[in-house]
N, C-alpha and C positions, 0 to 999 in steps of 0.2 A: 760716101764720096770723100776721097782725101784733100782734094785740094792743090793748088798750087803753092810750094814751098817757095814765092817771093808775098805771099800772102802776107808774111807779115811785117817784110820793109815797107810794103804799102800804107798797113794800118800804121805803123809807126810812124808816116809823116802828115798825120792828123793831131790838128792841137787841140789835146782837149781841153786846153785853157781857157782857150777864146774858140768856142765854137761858133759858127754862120752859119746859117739857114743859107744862103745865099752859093757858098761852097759847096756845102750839101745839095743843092739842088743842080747846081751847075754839073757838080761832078757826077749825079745821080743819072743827067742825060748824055755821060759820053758811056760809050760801049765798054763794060769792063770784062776785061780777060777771066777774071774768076767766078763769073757767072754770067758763061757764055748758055747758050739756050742749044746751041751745037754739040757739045760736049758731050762726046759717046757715052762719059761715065755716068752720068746725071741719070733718074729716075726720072720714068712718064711724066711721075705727079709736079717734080723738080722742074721740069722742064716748061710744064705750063703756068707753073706759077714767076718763071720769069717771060714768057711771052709773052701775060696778060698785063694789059695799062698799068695797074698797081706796082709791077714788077719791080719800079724803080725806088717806090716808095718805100718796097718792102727792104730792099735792100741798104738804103739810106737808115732805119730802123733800125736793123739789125747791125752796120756798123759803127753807131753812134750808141750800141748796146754795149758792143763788145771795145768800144773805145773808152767808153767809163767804167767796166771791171776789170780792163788793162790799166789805166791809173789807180784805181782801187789798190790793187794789189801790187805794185810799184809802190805806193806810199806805206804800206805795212812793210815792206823789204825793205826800205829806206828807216822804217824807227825800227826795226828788228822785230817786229810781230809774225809769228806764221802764219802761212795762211795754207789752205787746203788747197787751195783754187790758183798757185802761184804758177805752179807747171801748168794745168792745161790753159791757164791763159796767155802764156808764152809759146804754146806751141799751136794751141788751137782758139784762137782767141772769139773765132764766128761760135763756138760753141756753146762760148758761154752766156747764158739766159737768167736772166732774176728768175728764181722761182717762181714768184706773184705772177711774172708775166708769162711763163710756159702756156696757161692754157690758152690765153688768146693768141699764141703764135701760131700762126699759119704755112710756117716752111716746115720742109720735112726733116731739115736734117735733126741729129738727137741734142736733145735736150736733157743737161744732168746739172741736177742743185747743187747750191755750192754747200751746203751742209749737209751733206750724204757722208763726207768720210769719215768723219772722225765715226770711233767708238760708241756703238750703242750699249746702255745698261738696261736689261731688261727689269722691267718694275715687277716689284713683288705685290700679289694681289694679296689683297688682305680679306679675309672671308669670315664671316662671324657667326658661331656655334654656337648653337642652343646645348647645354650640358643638361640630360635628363637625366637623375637617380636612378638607381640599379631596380629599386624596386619599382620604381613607374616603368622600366622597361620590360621588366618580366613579367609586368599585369598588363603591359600592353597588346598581349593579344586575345587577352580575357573580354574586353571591350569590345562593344558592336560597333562594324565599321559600315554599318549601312548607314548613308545617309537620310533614308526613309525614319528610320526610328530615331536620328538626333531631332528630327524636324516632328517628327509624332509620337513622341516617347510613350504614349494612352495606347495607340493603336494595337489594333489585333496582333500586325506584324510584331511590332517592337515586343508586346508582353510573351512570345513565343519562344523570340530568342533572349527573351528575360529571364523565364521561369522554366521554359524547355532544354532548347541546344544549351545553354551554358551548365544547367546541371546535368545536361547526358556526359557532355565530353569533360565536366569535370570527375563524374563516376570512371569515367573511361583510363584518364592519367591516373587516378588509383588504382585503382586492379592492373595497369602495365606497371606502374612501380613495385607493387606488391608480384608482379609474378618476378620481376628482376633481380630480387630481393629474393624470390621462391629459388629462382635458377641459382644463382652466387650460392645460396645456402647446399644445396646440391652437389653443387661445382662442390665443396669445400669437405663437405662427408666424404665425396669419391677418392678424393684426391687423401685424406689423413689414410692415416693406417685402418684395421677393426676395432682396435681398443679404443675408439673416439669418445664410446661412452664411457669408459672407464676414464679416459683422461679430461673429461669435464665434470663425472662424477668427483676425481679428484680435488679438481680446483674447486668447486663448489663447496665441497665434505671431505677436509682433510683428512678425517680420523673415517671415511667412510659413511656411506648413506647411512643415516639413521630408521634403525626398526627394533619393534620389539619383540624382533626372533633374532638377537644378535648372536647368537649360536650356531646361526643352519647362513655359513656364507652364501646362499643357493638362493638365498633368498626370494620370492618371484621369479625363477627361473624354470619356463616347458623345459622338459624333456626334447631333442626333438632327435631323429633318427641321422644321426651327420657321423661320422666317422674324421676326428681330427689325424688330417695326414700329417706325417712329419712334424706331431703337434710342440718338439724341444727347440724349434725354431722360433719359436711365437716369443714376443718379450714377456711375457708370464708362461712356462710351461704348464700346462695341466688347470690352469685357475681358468686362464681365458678361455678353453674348451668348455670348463664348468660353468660360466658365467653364460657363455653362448647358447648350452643347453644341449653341447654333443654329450649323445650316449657311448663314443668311445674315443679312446686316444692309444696314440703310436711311438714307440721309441727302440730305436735302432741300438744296440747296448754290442760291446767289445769286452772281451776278457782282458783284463790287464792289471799286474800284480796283485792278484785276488781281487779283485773287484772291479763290477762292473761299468765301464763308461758308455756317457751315450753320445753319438754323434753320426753324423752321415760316413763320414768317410773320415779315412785315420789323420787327415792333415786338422780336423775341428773338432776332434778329442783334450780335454782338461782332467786334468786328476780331479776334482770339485765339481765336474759334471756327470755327477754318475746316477744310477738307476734309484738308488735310496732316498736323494738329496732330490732329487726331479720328482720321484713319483711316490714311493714305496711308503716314505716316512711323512709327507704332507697328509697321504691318504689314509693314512695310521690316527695322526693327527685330527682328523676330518670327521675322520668316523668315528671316532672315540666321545667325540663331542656330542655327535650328533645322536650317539646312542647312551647320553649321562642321562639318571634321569632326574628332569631338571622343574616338577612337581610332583604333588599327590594324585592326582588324574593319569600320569604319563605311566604305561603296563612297567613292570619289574623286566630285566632285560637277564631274564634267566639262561644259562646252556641250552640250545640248541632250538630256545624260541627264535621270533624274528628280531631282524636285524635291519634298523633303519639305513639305505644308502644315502647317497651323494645331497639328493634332489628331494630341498623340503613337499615340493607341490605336487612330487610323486616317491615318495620312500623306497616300495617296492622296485623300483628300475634298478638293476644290474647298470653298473659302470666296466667297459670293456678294454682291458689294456692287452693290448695287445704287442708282443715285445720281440723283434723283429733278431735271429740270430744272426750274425754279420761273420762270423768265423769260430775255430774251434770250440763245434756243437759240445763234446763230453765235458771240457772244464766250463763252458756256458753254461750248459745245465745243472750243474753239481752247484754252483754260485747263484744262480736264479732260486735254486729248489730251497738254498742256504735262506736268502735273503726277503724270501716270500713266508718263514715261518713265523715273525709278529704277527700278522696278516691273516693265519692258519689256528692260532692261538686264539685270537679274539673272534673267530669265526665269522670272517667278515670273508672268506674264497670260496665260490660255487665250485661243489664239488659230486661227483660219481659215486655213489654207493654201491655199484655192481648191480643195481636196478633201475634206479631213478636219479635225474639229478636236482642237487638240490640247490634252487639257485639264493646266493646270497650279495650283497650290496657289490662285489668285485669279481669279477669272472676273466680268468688270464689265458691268452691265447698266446700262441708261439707258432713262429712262420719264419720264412726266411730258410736259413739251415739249422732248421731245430730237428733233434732227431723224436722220429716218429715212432721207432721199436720202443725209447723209453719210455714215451707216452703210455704205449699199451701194456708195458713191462707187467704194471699192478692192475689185474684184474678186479678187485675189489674197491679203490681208493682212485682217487687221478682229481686234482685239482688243479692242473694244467690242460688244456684243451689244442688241437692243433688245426692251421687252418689247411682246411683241404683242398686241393686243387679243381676249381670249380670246372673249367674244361679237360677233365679226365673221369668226369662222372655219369655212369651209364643211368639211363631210365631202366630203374627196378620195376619186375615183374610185377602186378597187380596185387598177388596173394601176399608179397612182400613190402609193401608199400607202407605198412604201420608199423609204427616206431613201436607198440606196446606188444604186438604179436611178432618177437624174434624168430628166427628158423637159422640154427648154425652152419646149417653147410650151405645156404644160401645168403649168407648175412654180409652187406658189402664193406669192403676194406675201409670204407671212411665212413662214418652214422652218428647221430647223436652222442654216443655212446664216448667217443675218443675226439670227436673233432666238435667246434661249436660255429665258428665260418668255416663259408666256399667260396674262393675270393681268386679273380683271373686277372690277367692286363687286359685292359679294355684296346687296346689298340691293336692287342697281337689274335685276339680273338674275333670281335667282332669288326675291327678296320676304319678305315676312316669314311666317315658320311658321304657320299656323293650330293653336290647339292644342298648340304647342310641338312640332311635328314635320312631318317632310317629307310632301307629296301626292306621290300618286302620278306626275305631270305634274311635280313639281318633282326629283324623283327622275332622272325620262327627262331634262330637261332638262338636268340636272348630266352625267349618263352623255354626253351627245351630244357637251356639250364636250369634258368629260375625253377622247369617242375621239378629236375632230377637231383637240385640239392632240397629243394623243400619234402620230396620222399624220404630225405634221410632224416629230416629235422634239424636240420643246416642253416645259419642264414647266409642271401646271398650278397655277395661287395664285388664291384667292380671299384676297381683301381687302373688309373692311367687314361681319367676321362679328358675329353678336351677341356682346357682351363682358359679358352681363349679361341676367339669372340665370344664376350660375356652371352649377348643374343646362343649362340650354338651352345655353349654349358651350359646355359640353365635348360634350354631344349635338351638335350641329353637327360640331365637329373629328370624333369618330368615323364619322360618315357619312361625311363627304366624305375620311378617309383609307381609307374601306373601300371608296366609290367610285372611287378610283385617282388621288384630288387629290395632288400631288407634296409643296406646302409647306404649311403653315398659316402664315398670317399672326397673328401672335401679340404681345398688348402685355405679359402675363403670362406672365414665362419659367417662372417655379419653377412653373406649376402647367402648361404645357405640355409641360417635359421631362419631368414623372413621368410622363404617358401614361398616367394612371388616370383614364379620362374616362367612368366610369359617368353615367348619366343623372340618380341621384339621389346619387351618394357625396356631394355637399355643390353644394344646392342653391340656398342664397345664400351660404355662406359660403368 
């Protein structure tokens, strides 16, 4: 309800100086304009509370209410105090109510404190922490929170999870520490290069592991059937293959100003990278050692007796190098044949006597574009061997089959005799896995070769196996070493030598 705007010339001619009861009540019973009981604007409720007998009382109340917080606030303007409450008491002066008295008022209109407007600060709560130490928070869940066992700490229950549950799940946080600890250690081998153990051997053993075969660098090292591919790429050429336990290794060699370099291709060729410096002269080195003799027990290393190889823990094993011609075969070979005679001297090269061969600690193959008439040129002598083409090798007739009973006019173009590998691309041969395993036809295919170089007295190599998903390479290796293949050709020795080539033990990693 807004009111009548002479509302407050009215109140204005009330003195609140000298108030009368007498006034007030007089005035209480004439009919006042500003609360009429007629008035369209008025509320039901408004309406009955001026009808009823009290009506008059109520209204006497109310403006002897609002007559003393209109003085009120006229005497703070008068000494210069503000007040919050100075407009609505000048404009709406019925409205104004002491707070204390809002709840016993019984009229409807609104009622608003006079200490609402100013600025509230909201109070900051102040809350008080308990500070527990680190370590009572970390043994805080080591602790039984059953109420049952703080109140019976004897009882069945409480000695259970006394002596039971808390030493199970403390077994338990060990062995997950320890496998996480297992994993990280894993993670960290996959991730280094193969020389890992050579580069802790190092840090450990500056000067090198200690033994008392300081002579035979082979030290503890199997044998094991792996063929080092592209082994001048490795940060040790020829040592790390030796140390891993391949029985052969590979180098790609260029003709250039008399002598040989090694490298893939002619942009990672060095004058300082050559076939002497890599292989010829370490192995020179190697073997000379290993055949001093270095007591009174050790046999005299007489002409044309034996000849200790590489591999203290197997002497006898042939070391196979195999040296890959990359361009002009005639001056190749005339530098190879140069460069292999210290090697030929100290009778350390498996060699053909026009009957038998005789195998000695280093056995040299040539592939690539090596030429194959010179191989055979010397019927009597050949201490270079060539690899044959594994898928161009027919199954020999039965009566022909042994290497010790020759027959000339039937004697096939490639045999023990002139070649030592049968070595094919695995990809261009037998194709890529369907499925990540071999068909059945790819299966017969492999076997056919494996018999028809093992007729000749061949071994057989595939080259250009899958290197990737570890899972599918080492499944590859296991067929083809189950199928009767001699080497694997292998760019990853530490995961070759272990020879744990389950199909999923670690399938990409």
């Amino acid at each position: 309800m807004r009111g009548d705007p002479n509302k407050n010339s009215r109140i204005g001619k009330l003195d609140p100086d000298k108030p009368s009861l007498n006034s007030w009540l007089s005035t209480a019973r004439q009919p006042d304009p500003l609360f009429s009981s007629e008035d369209p604007g008025l509320s039901p409720i408004a309406r009955e509370l001026l009808t009823a007998p009290h009506a008059a009382t109520v209204r006497v109340l109310r403006e002897c209410t609002a007559a003393m917080a209109f003085q009120g606030s006229r005497d703070q303007f008068e000494q210069g105090e503000p007040s919050s409450s100075r407009s609505i008491a000048k404009y709406s002066p019925l409205e104004m109510v002491p707070e204390v008295d809002s709840d016993q008022d019984e009229s409807p209109l609104e009622v608003l404190p006079l200490n609402n407007f100013g600025p509230k600060r909201r109070r900051r709560r102040t809350t008080t922490r308990v500070q527990r130490s680190r370590l009572r928070s970390l043994c805080s869940f080591w602790k039984c929170r059953h109420l049952y066992c703080h109140i019976h700490p004897y009882s069945r229950r409480a000695m259970t999870c006394r002596f039971v549950k808390r030493p199970f799940w403390g077994v338990v946080i060990v062995l997950g520490l320890l496998k996480l600890a297992s994993i990280f250690w894993s993670g960290l081998v996959y991730l280094f290069p193969d020389d890992l153990d050579a580069r802790l051997d190092a840090w450990v053993f500056p000067a090198g592991r200690p033994s008392i075969f300081s002579h035979w660098t082979t030290h503890g090292v199997v044998p094991v059937r792996c063929h080092s591919h592209n082994d001048y790429w490795r940060d040790v050429p020829l040592h790390s293959a030796l140390s891993a336990g391949c029985i052969g290794v590979e180098a790609d060699v260029w003709s250039s100003d008399n002598d040989l370099l090694v490298g893939h291709t002619p942009f990672t060729l060095h004058h300082e990278v050559t076939l002497r410096s890599l292989y010829l002269n370490p192995l020179l080195d190697l073997l000379q050692k290993h055949n001093t003799r270095s007591s009174q027990l050790e046999p005299a290393h007489l002409p044309g007796s034996f000849r200790a190889g590489v591999f203290s823990s197997d002497p006898s094993q042939t070391l196979v190098l195999l040296i890959d011609f990359k361009e002009q075969p005639e001056a190749t070979w005339s530098m190879v044949m140069e460069q292999l005679q210290p090697l030929r001297d100290g009778d350390y090269l498996t060699y053909f006597n026009s009957t038998d061969i005789i195998t000695r600690p280093i056995t040299v193959v040539a592939t690539g574009d090596a030429p194959f008439d010179r191989i055979t040129s010397n019927q009597t002598y050949r201490d270079i061997f060539y690899d044959a083409p594994l898928d161009q090798l027919a199954l020999l007739p039965p009566s022909t089959g042994q290497p010790d009973q020759p027959d000339p006019e039937t004697e096939p173009t490639y045999s023990y005799k002139n070649s030592y590998y049968a070595s094919v691309d695995f990809r261009k041969t037998i194709g890529s896995l369907s499925r990540n395993r071999f068909s059945q036809g790819q299966l017969e295919l492999v076997r056919k070769q494996v018999e028809a170089a093992h007729a000749r007295g061949l071994k057989v190599r595939y080259w250009g196996t899958p290197s990737w998903p570890r899972g599918l390479r080492n499944h590859v290796w296991h067929v083809l070493v189950r199928e009767g293949v001699d080497l694997i050709n292998v760019d990853d020795l530490r995961e070759a030598t272990r020879q744990d080539w389950r199909k999923h033990r670690s399938w990409i990693f």
